[in-house]
C-alpha positions in Angstrom: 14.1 -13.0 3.4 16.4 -13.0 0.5 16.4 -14.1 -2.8 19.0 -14.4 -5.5 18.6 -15.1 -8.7 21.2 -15.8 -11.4 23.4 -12.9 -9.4 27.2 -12.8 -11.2 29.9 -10.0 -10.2 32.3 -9.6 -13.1 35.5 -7.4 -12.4 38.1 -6.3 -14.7 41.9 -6.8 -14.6 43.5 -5.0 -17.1 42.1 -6.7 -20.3 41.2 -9.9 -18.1 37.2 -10.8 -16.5 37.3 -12.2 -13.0 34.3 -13.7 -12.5 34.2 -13.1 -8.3 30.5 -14.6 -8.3 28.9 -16.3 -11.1 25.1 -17.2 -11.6 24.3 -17.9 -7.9 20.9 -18.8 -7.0 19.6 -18.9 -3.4 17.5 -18.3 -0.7 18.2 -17.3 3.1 15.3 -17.7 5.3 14.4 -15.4 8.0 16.4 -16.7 11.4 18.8 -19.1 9.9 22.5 -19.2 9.9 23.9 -19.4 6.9 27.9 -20.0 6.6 29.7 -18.8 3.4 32.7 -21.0 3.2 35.6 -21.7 0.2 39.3 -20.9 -0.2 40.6 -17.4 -0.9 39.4 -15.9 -4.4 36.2 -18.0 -4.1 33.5 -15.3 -3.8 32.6 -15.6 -0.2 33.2 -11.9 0.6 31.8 -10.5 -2.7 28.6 -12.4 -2.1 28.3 -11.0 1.4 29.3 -7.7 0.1 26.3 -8.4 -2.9 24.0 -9.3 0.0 24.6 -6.2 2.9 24.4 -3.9 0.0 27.7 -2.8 -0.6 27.8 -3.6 -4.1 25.6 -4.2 -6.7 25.7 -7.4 -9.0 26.9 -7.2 -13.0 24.0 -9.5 -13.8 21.2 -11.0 -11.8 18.9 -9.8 -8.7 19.4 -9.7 -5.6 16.4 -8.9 -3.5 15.5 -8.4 0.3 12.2 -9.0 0.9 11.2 -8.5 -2.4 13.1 -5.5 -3.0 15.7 -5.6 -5.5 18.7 -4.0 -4.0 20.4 -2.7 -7.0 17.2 -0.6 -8.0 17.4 1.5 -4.2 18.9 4.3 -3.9 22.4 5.3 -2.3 20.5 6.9 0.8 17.8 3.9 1.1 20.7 1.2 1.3 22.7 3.3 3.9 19.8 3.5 5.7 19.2 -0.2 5.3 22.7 -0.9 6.2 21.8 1.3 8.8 18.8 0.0 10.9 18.7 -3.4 9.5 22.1 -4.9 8.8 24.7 -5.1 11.6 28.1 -6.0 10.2 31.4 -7.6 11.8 34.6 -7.9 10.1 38.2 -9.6 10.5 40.2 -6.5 11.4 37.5 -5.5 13.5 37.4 -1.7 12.9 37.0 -0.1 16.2 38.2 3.6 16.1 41.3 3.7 17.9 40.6 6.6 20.0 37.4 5.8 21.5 36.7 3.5 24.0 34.5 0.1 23.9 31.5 2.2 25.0 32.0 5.3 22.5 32.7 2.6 19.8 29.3 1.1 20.3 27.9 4.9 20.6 29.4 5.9 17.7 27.2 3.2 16.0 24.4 4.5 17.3 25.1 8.2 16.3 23.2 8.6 13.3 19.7 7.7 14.9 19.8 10.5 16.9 19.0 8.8 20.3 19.2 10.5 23.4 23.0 11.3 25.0 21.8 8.5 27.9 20.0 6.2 25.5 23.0 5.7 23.5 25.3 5.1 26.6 22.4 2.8 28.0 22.7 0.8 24.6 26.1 0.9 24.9 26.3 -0.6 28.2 23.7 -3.5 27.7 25.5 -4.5 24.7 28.6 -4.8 26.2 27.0 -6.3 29.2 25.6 -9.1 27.1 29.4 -10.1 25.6 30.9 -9.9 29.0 32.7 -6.6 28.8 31.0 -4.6 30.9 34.1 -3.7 33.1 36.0 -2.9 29.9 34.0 0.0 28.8 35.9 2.5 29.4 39.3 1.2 27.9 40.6 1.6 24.3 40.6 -1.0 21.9 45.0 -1.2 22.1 43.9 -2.3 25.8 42.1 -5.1 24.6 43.3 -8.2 23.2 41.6 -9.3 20.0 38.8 -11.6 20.9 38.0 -8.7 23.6 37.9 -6.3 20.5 35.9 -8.8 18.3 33.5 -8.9 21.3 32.9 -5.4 21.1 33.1 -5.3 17.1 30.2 -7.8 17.6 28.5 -5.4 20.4 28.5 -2.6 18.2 26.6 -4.4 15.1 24.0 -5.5 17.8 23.4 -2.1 18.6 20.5 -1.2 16.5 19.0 -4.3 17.1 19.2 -5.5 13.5 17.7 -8.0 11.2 20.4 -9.1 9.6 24.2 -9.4 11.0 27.2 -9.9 7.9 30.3 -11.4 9.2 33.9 -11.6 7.1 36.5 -13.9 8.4 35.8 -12.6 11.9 37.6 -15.5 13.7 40.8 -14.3 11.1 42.8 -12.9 14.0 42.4 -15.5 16.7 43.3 -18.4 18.0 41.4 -21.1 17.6 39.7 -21.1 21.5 38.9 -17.7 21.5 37.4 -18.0 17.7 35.6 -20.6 19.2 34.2 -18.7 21.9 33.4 -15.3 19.8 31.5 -18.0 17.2 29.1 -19.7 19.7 28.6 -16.1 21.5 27.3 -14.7 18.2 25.2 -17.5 17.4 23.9 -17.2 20.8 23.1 -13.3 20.7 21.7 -13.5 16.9 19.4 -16.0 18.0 18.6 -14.3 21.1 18.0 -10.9 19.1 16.1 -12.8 16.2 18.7 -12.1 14.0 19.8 -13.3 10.5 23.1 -14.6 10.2 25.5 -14.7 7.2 29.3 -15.6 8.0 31.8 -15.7 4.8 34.7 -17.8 6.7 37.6 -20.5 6.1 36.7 -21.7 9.5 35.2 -25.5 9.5 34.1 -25.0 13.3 31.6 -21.7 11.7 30.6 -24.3 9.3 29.7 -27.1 12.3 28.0 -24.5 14.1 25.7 -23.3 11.1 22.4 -24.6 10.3 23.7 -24.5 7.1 26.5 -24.3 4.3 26.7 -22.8 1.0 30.7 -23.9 -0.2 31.9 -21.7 -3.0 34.6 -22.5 -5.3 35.6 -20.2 -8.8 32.5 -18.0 -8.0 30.2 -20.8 -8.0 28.1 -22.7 -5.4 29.4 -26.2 -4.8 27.5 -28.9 -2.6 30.0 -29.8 0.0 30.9 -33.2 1.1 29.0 -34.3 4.3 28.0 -30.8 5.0 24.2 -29.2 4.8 23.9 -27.6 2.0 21.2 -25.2 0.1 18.6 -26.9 -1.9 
């Protein structure tokens, strides 16, 4: 599914070179679960920023199905961002003044679906994370693994390929991170997804089928742990 070859991300700082990700090499198959794991500064968020699309590498290729990502456009990524890659995040990024259902609409906004399509999407989404009876209430009348539920509803709403998640157990405690990280296993595997978590969380990286640790930029076979080959 993907393929990277070589890929480095140099940034500047003043007259200095960070080198956020340097000469990676790797494969994700179609269907696995792939957990991005190192300390702060290692390059687990620039990598997954490198794979959804959101920025394009200094050096190397990264390519989706044999596209390289760097040569598409700006309106083919969005529109690869848009109906194949689902993304959840640490802060979660629900707009305040919507509720849990018009979040998950909002999503589903540019595809031009039907008024009672996108509510019927809405609903079995947040049917399938338990928050059904929470649909119509605002994200401040949630509490956080309520709001990463929905965070996680809404980038299952297009039924996508792949789904991108940074630091998303961040916020919580460490039952409800549990709980939000076996529920998205559970619905990427029962949507066929792809799934590619950046995380300091060791539990993420018992649960995946497998680890790539980063350290400086650069892949590092961790100790005990299932690694890429």
């Amino acid at each position: 599914m993907f393929q990277l070859e070589q890929v480095s991300r140099t940034y500047k700082q003043g007259s200095r070179e960070v080198h956020a990700v340097d000469e990676i090499s790797m494969s994700i198959k179609e269907g696995e679960f792939l957990s991005l794991v190192g300390p702060s500064g290692s390059g687990k968020s620039t990598l997954l920023q490198l794979l959804g699309g959101m920025d394009r590498p200094t050096s190397g290729v990264v390519s989706f199905e044999g596209r390289d990502l760097a040569e598409l456009g700006d309106t083919e990524l969005a529109d690869l961002r848009l109906k194949t890659f689902g993304f959840v995040f640490q802060q979660f990024n629900l707009i305040p003044t919507l509720t849990a259902q018009q979040n998950i609409e909002a999503a589903l906004a540019p595809l031009k679906m039907k008024k009672s399509e996108r509510r019927d999407v809405a609903m079995s989404r947040l049917e399938e994370v338990g928050l059904a009876e929470r649909a119509t209430h605002a994200p401040s009348e949630l509490s956080g693994g309520e709001q990463q539920r929905v965070a996680i509803a809404r980038a299952l709403a297009n039924e996508p390929r792949v789904i991108f998640a940074d630091e998303l157990t961040g916020n919580l405690d460490t039952k409800t991170g549990k709980e939000v990280i076996e529920l998205l296993a559970w619905l990427s595997g029962e949507h066929g997804a792809t799934l590619v978590v950046a995380t300091h969380d060791r539990a993420i990286t018992r649960a995946a089928s497998r680890t790539l640790q980063l350290e400086d930029g650069r892949a590092k076979p961790p100790r005990g742990a299932r690694t890429d080959s």
